[in-house]
N, C-alpha and C positions, 0 to 999 in steps of 0.2 A: 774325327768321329763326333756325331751327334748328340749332347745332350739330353738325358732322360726329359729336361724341359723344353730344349726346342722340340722333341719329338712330339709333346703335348701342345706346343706352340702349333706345329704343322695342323697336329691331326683336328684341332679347335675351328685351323682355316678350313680345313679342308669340311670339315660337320656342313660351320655358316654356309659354304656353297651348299653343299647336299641340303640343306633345310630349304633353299630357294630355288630347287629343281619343281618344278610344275608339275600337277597331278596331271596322270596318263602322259608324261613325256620320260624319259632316262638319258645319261649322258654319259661318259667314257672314263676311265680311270684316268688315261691321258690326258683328256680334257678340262676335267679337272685338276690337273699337274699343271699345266702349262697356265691356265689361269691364274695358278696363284705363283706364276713367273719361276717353278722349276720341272721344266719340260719334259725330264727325264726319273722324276719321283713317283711316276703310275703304281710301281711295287709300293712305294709309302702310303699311298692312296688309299692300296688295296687292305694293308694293315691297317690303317686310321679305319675302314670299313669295317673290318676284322673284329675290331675291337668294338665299335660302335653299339655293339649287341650286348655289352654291358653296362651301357649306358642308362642311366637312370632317362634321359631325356628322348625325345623321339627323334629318332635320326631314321629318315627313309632310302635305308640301303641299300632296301631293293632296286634302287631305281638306277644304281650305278652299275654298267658290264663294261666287256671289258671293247676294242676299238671295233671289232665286228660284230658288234650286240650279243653274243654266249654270256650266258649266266654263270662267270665264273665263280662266285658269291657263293652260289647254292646252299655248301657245303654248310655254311655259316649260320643259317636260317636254322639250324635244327631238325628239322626233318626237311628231306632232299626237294620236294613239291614248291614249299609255299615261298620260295623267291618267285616261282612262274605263277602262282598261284595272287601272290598281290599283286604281281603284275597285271594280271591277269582283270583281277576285279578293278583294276582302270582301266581297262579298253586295250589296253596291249595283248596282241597276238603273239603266242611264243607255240614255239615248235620244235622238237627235240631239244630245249635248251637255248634257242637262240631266236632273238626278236625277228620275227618277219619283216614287221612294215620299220626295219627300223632306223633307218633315212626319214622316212616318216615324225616320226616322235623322238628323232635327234634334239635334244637340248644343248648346244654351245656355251656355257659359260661367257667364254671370250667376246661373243656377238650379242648377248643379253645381259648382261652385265658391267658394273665400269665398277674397276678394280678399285674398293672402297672396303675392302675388310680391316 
């Protein structure tokens, strides 16, 4: 079982990527799991995001869904809108909840990044 401090180890890795996600592009809890070489921590992902929203620092949550572009987040934002809604004010199209263009404005970690955290 995981450490109250690796947990904060993870979710530290997991911020640094999210802070180097591109305006108007989003990326995948997966994707960000397997980045940081544990492929199968999407759920940790999802909590390190979770939690993000107490952060003193900026962390751009919004920009993480889940492997089919849904705004599984939402909930997290505080009122139910404004995860589609900053998405939104970057050029992403959303629609009931789920990125349209969003093959489009896929961000890879894996393929824009070299694993240097």
């Amino acid at each position: 079982m995981a450490s109250e401090t690796e947990h904060q180890s993870f979710f530290e890795s997991v911020y640094q990527v999210v802070r180097l996600i591109p305006y108007g592009r989003v990326t995948s809890y997966g994707a960000i799991a397997a980045f940081l070489g544990s492929k199968r921590s999407s759920r940790m992902v999802g909590w390190a995001m979770n939690a993000s929203h107490s952060s003193i620092e900026n962390i751009p949550a919004h920009r993480v869904v889940n492997r089919n572009g849904m705004l599984t987040g939402k909930f997290h934002f505080g009122e139910p809108g404004l995860m589609a809604q900053l998405l939104e004010n970057e050029g992403i199209i959303t629609e009931n909840d789920r990125i349209v263009n969003f093959r489009e404005v896929f961000w890879d970690p894996n393929k824009e990044l070299e694993l240097n955290l």
